[in-house]
C-alpha positions in Angstrom: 111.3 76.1 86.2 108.4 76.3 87.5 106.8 80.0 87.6 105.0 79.9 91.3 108.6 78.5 92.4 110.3 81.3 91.5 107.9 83.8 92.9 108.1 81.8 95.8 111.6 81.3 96.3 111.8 85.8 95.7 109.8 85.6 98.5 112.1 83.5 100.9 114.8 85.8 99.7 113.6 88.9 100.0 112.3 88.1 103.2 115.4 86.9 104.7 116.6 90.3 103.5 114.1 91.7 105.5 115.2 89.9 108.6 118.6 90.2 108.4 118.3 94.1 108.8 115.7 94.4 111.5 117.8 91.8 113.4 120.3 93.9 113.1 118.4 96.5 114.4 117.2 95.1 116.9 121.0 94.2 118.3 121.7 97.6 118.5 118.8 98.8 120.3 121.2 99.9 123.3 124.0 101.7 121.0 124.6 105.2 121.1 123.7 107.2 118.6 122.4 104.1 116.6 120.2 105.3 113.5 117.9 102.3 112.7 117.9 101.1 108.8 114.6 100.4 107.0 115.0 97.0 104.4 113.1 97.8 100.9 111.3 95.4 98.3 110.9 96.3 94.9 108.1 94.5 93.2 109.1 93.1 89.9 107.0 93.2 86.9 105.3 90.7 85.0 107.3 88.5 82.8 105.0 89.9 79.4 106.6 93.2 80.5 109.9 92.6 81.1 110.0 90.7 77.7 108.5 93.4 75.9 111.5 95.6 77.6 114.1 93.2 76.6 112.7 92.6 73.0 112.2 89.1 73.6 109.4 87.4 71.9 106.3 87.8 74.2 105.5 85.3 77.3 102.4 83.2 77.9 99.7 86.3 78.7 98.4 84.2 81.5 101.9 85.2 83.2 100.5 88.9 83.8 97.9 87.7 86.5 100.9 86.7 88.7 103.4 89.5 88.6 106.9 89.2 89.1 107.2 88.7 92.6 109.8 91.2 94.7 113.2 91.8 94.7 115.4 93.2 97.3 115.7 97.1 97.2 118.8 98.9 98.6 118.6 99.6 102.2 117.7 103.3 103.9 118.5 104.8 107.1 116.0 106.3 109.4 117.8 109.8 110.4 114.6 110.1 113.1 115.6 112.1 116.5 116.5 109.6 119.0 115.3 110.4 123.1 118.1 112.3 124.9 119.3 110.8 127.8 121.1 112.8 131.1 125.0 111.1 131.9 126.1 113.9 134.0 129.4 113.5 132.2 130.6 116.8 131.3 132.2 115.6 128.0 128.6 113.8 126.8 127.4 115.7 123.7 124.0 115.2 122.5 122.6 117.1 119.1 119.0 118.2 119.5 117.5 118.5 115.9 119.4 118.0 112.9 123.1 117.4 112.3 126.3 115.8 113.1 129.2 116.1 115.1 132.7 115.6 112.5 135.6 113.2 113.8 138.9 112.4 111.8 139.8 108.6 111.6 143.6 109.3 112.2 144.1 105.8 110.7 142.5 106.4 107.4 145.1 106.9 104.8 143.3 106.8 101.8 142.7 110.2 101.5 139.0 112.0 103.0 139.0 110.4 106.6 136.2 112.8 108.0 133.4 110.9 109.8 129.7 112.0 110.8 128.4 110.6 114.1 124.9 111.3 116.6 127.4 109.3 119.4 128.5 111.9 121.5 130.3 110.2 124.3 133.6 111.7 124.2 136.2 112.4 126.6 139.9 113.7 126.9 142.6 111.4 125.8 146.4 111.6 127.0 147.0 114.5 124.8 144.1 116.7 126.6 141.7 116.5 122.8 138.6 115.8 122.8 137.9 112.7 121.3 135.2 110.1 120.7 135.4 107.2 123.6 134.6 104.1 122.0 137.3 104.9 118.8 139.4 107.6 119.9 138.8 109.8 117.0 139.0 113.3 117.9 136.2 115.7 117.5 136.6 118.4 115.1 136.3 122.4 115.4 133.8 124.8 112.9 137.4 125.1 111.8 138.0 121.5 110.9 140.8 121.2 114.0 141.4 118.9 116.5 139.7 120.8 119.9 143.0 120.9 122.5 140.9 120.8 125.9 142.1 122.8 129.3 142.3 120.9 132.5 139.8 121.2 134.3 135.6 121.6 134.4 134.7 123.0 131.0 130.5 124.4 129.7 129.2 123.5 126.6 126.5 126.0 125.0 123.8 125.5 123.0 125.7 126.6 119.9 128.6 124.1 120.3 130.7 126.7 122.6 133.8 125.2 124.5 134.4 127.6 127.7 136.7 127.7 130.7 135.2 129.3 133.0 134.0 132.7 130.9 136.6 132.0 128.5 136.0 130.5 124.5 138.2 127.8 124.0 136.4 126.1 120.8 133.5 125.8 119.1 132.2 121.8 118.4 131.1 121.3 114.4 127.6 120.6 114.0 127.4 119.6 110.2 125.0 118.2 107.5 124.5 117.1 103.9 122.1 117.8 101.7 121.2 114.3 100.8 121.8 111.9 103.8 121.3 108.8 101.4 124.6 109.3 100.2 125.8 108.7 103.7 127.1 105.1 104.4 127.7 103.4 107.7 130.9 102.4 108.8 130.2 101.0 111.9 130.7 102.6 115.6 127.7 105.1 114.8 130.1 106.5 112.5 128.9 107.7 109.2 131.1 108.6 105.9 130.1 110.2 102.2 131.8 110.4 99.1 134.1 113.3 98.8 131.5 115.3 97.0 128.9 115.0 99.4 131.6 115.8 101.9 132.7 119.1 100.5 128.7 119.6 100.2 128.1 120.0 103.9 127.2 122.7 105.7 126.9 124.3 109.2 123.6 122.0 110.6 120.6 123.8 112.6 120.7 121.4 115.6 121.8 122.8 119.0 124.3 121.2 121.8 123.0 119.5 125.2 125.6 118.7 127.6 125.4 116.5 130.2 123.6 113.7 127.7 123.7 111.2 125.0 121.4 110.5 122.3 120.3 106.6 122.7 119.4 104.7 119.7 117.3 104.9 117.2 115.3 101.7 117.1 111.7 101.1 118.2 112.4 97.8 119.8 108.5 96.5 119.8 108.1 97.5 116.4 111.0 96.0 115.0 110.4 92.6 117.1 107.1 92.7 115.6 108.9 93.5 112.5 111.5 90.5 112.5 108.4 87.8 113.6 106.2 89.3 110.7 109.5 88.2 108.0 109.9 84.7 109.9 106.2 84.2 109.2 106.7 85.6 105.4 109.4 83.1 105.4 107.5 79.8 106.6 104.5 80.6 104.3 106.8 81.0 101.3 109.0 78.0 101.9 105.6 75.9 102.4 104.7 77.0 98.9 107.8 75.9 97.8 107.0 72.4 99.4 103.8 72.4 97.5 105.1 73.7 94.2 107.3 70.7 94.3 104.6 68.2 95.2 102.8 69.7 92.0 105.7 69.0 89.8 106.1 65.4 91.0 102.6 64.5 90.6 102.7 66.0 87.1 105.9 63.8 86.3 104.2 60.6 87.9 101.4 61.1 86.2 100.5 63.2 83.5 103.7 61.9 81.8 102.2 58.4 82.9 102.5 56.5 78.9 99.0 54.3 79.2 
């Protein structure tokens, strides 16, 4: 194959990559609690090199001026502080600073079913809990229980606080892990770990704002900017492709031309 094909065709690939995930961004610029993902390229070294590594007899030296092209690189999630935005709704929960709040998926049976979520639109299901409003998980305690709301107007302090009037009824866990890269979306703003990571967490240092929601987490000029930039990346590297081919046809036509 031809060398400037494959670097070329890496290039469509790993730009499609790139698209995929700002698009995706970029539909979700209006969800709650939305933390925005950031594609990564990796640039691959030159063929001489990666022979050398594999103990393969060495490639034309000419091969180092070109490089390897890029490969896709593992995705990463922005954890950036989103704008807080007043509901009036009692029961919306926004985190200022760093943390978490901690639901239970009720319908996970395979074993750890905590989940980490910014979306703090909840509300009080048939069973007076709180739980979260778009999945009807319920929001866990600094105790790791289900919070059993009374009727009627409840205050929310900074600290996570539950009160009835002057009266405690819970406190709302604000949690963290050490190394968020572990984390892994699961759709729903929801977040999960492994269970080491999980029994790693600790109390967070972000405070409680009633009243509001945290919006998402995407820079919706930027990332439009972002997903035109890889369509361009795109076109320029399937044009090469285009020409690469030419190339190879000429050569066939006529440097293999028997006079």
């Amino acid at each position: 194959m031809s060398y400037g094909l494959q670097l070329s065709a890496a290039g469509v690939l790993t730009s499609m990559y790139r698209m995929d995930v700002y698009a995706n961004n970029l539909a979700n610029t209006d969800t709650v609690g939305f933390k925005a993902d950031i594609p990564a390229a990796l640039t691959r070294k030159p063929v001489t090199e990666e022979d050398a590594d594999a103990g393969m007899l060495p490639s034309n030296k000419m091969l180092e001026r070109l490089g390897g092209g890029t490969l896709a690189f593992p995705t990463a999630t922005s954890h950036t502080q989103a704008s807080l935005r007043s509901t009036g709704n009692d029961l919306d929960l926004a985190i200022q600073g760093d943390g978490f709040f901690v639901t239970r998926d009720v319908a996970d049976a395979g074993g750890d079913a905590l989940r980490f979520t910014r979306d703090g639109r909840f509300t009080r299901n048939a069973d007076g809990l709180l739980v979260m409003a778009t999945t009807g998980m319920p929001v866990l305690d600094v105790s790791g229980n289900s919070i059993k709301l009374p009727n009627g107007k409840v205050t929310v302090d900074a600290d996570g606080t539950i009160r009835h009037g002057q009266a405690a009824v819970a406190r709302v866990q604000i949690t963290d892990v050490p190394d968020r890269s572990r984390l892994r979306k699961q759709g729903h703003s929801l977040f999960t770990a492994p269970a080491d990571a999980m029994s790693s967490r600790f109390a967070a240092t972000g405070s409680i704002r009633q009243n509001h929601i945290e919006e998402s987490g995407v820079d919706e000029v930027r990332t439009l900017l972002n997903v035109t930039s890889a369509a361009r990346d795109i076109e320029s590297n399937l044009a090469m492709i285009q020409q690469h081919d030419r190339l190879m046809e000429r050569a066939i036509a006529v440097l293999g031309r028997v006079n």
